[in-house]
C-alpha positions in Angstrom: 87.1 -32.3 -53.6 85.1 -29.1 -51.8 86.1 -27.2 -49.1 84.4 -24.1 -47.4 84.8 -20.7 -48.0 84.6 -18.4 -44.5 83.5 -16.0 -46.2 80.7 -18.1 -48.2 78.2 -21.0 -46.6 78.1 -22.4 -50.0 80.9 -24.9 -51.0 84.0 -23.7 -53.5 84.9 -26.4 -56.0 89.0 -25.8 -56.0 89.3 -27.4 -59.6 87.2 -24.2 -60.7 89.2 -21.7 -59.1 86.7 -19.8 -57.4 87.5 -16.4 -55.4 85.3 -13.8 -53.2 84.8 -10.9 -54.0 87.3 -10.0 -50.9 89.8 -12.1 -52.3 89.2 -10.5 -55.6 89.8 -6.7 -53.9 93.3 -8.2 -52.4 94.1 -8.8 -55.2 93.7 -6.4 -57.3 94.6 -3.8 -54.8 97.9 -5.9 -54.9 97.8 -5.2 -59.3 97.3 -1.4 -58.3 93.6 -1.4 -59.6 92.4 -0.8 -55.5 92.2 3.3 -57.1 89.0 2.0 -59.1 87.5 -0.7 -56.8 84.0 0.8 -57.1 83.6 -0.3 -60.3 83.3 -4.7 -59.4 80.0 -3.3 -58.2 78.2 -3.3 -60.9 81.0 -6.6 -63.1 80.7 -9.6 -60.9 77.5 -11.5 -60.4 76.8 -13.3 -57.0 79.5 -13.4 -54.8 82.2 -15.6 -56.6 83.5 -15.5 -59.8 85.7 -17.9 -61.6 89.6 -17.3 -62.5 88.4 -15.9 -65.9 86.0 -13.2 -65.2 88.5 -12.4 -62.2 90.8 -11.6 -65.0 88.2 -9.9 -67.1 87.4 -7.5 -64.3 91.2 -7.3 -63.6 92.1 -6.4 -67.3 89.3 -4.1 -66.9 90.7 -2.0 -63.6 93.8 -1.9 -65.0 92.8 -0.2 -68.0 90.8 2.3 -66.1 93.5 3.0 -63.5 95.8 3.5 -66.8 93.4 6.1 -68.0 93.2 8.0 -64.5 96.7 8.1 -64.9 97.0 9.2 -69.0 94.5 12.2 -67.8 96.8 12.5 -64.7 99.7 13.4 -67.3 97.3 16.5 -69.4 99.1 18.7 -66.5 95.7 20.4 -65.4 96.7 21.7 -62.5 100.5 23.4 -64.0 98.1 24.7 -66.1 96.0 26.1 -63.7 98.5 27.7 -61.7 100.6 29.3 -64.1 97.3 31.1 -65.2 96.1 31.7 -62.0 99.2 33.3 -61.4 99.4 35.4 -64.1 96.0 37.2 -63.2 97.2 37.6 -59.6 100.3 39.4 -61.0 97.6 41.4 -63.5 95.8 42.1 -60.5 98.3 43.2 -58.4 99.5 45.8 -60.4 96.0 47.1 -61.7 95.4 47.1 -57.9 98.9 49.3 -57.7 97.3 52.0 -60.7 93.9 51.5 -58.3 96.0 53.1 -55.2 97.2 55.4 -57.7 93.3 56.9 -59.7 92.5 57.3 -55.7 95.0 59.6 -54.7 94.5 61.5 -57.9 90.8 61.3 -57.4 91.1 62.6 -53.9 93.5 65.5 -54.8 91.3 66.4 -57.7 88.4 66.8 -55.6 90.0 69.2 -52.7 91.7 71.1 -55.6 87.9 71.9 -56.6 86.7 72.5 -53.1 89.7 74.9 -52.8 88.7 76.6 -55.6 84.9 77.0 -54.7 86.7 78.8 -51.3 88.6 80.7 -53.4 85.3 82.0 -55.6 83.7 82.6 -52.1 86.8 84.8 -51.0 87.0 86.3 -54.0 82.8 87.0 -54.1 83.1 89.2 -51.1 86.3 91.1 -52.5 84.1 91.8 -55.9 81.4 93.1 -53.5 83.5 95.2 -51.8 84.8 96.9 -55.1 81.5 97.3 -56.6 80.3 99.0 -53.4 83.2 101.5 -53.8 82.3 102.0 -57.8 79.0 102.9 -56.8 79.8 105.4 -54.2 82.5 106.9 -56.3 79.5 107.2 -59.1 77.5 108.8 -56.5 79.7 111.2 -54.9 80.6 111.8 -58.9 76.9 112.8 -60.0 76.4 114.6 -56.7 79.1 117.0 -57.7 78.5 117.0 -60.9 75.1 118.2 -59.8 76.4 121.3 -57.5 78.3 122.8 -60.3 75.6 122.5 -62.5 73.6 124.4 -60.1 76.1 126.5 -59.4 77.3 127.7 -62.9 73.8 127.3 -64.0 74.6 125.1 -67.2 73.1 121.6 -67.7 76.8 120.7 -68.9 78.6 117.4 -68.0 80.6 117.7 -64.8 84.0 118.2 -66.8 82.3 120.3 -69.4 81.4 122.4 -66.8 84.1 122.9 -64.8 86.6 123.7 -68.0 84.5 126.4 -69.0 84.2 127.4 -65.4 87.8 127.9 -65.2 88.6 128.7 -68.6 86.1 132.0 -67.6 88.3 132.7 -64.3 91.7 131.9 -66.0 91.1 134.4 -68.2 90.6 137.2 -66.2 94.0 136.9 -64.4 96.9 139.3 -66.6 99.9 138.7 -67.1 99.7 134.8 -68.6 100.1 133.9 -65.0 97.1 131.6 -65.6 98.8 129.5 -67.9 100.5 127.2 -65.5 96.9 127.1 -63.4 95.1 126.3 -66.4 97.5 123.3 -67.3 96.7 122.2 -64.0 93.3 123.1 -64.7 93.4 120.8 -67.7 95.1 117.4 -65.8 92.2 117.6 -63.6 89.3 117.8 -66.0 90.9 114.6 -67.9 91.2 113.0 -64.6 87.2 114.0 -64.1 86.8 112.9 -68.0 88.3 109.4 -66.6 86.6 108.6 -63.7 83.0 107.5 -65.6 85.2 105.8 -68.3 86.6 103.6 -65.3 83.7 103.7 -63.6 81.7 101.9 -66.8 84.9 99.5 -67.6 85.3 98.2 -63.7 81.6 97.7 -63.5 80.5 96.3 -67.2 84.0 94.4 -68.7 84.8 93.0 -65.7 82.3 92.6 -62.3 79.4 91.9 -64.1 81.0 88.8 -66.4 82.7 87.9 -62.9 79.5 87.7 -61.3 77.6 86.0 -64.1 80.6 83.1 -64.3 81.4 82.7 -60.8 79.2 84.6 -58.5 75.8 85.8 -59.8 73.2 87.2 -57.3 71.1 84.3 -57.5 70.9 80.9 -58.6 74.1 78.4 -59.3 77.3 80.3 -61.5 78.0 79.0 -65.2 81.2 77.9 -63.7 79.5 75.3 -61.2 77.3 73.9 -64.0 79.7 74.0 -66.9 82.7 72.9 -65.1 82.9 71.8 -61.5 79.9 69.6 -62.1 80.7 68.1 -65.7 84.1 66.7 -63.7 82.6 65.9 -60.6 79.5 63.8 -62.3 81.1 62.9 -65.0 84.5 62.2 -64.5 85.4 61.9 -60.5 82.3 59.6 -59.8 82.3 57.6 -62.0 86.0 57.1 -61.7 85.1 56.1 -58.1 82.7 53.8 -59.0 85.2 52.1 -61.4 87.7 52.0 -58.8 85.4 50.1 -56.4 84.6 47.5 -58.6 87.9 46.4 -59.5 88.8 46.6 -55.8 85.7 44.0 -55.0 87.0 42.1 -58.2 90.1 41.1 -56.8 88.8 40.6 -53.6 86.4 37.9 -54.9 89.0 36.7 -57.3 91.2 36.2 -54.3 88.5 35.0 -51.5 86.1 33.1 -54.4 88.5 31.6 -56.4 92.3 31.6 -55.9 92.3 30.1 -52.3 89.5 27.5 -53.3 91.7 26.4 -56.3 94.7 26.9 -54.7 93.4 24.5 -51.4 91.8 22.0 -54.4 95.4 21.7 -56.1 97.3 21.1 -52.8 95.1 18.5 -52.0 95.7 16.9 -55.3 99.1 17.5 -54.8 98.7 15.3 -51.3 96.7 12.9 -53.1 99.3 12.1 -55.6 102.3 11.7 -53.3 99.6 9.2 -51.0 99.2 7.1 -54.5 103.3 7.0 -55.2 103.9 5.8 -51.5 100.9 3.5 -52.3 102.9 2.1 -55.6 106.5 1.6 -53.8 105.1 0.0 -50.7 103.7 -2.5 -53.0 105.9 -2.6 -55.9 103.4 -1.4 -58.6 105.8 0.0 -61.5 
């Protein structure tokens, strides 16, 4: 006895058992094996099969559909987040120490400017005392010069004047000199000073100042062999380094948590659609 199929013109023989390949879908969406439909395409031949390749093909869904679900168990995606969260937490607080360098960085850097303003401040005081030096030197050598020509002597200044008033004290009676030439004698050591400070001020101390922080011309040894070295090679970089770990964590965040993270909550969607799937239709 024949009948027809509707979805077939050709007849079905009912002693042979034969389904569509609809009928086959039905019913192995019914088994659970509707996850891995696509692969009938390339199993059955024609457009019926008989009741024993529609249990091949069966056997062979539900085989793969129990793979999907063995790979399903590996627990990719726990895995996944737990490490994802670990280098957001890693990031997070490198991004804490990053807040951190940049105020340090930024402090470093005015506490040199301030310093250069200080240098600058203290350029026009060292000026100012070298200009008095060298008009005490010249009001020294001028007078040194008038006693000269006065007493006639080529003598230094404080040479000069000792033996100038050693020759007048001694022509007073009496010993009432003796108290004037002790006076006498505190003033020609305070003349015998004033070159000796003169020489110091100028030699020990301007001209190194001026040759570390403020010479003439050209940049001082302090700018080349310190606020440079730091700025160049320590505060720049240090910048640079800062920036990059800043875009780091941007792209980590932007390129690759929130992709993963949207991925996995589909999944996540995906796997409670498949358990509704298996209770509405009783699939253990």
């Amino acid at each position: 006895m024949t009948t027809s199929d509707p979805n077939t013109a050709a007849p079905v023989d009912e002693e042979q058992k034969v389904l569509t390949r609809r009928q086959l879908l039905k019913t192995a969406a019914a088994g659970g094996a509707v996850i891995a439909v696509g692969a009938l395409g390339g199993a059955v031949v024609g457009n019926t099969m008989t009741t024993a390749q529609y249990e091949l093909e069966l056997t062979k869904l539900r085989a793969l559909v129990a793979l999907y679900e063995q790979l399903e168990r590996v627990g990719l995606d726990a895995i996944i987040s737990t490490g994802m969260n670990i280098v957001r937490g890693a990031l997070d607080a490198v991004k804490g120490g990053v807040s951190l360098l940049r105020d340090g960085t930024t402090a470093a850097e005015n506490a040199l400017k301030n310093f250069q303003a200080l240098l600058a401040t203290l350029s026009g005081a060292a000026n100012a005392v070298s200009q008095t030096l060298a008009d005490l030197s010249t009001k020294f050598h001028a007078a040194e010069g008038v006693v000269v020509a006065v007493l006639g002597t080529a003598l230094p200044l404080a040479d000069s004047i000792t033996g100038f008033f050693n020759a007048l004290l001694d022509k007073i009676p009496f010993g009432i000199g003796d108290d004037i030439h002790r006076a006498v004698n505190a003033l020609i050591d305070l003349i015998r000073a004033i070159p000796n400070v003169i020489d110091a001020v100028t030699n020990r101390l301007l001209k190194p100042l001026r040759d570390a922080f403020f010479p003439a011309s050209g940049d001082p040894s302090i700018q080349s062999n310190l606020i440079d070295p730091i700025t160049h090679n320590v505060l720049e970089p240090l910048k640079k380094t800062l920036d990059d770990i800043d875009n780091l964590a941007n792209h980590w965040e932007a390129d690759l948590t929130t992709p993963i993270q949207t991925a996995l909550t589909e999944r996540q969607k995906i796997r409670e659609q498949i358990a509704d799937y298996k209770r509405q239709n009783g699939i253990a």
